[in-house]
Legacy VTK file of the C-alpha trace (Angstrom):
# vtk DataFile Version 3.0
C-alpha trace
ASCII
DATASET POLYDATA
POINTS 45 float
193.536 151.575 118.907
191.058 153.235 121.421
190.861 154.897 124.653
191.136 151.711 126.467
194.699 150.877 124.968
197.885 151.622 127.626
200.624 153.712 126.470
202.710 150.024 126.429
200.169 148.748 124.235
200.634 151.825 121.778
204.318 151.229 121.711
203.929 147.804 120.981
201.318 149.045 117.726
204.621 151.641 116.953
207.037 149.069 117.270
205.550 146.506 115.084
204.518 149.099 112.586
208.089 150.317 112.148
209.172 146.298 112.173
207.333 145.733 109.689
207.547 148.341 107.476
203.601 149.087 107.494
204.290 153.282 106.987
203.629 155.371 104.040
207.256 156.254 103.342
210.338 157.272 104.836
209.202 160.288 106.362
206.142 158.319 107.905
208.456 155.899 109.345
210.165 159.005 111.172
207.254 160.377 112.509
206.373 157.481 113.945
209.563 155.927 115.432
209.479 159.642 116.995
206.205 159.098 118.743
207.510 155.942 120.268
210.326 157.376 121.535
208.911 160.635 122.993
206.528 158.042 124.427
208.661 156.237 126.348
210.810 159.388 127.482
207.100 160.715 129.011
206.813 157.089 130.924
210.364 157.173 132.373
209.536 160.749 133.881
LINES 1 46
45 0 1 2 3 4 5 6 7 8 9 10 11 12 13 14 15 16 17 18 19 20 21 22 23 24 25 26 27 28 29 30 31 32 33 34 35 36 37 38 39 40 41 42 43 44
């Protein structure tokens, strides 16, 4: 990621992270699939 990446493109990262399993644990998992969605509630306004 960088400063160039779109907010889709960081959702995309999130979702394939949380797909995939690539988090620390449970609680990492969480946090992330968190971000997404407060992320997406942001872009819909």
């Amino acid at each position: 990621m960088n400063k160039e990446n779109t907010l889709a493109e960081l959702i995309e990262v999130l979702n394939k992270k949380i797909e995939n399993n690539d988090v620390n644990d449970s609680v990492h998992k969480i946090k992330l699939m968190t971000a997404r969605d407060v992320i997406k509630d942001i872009i819909r306004g």
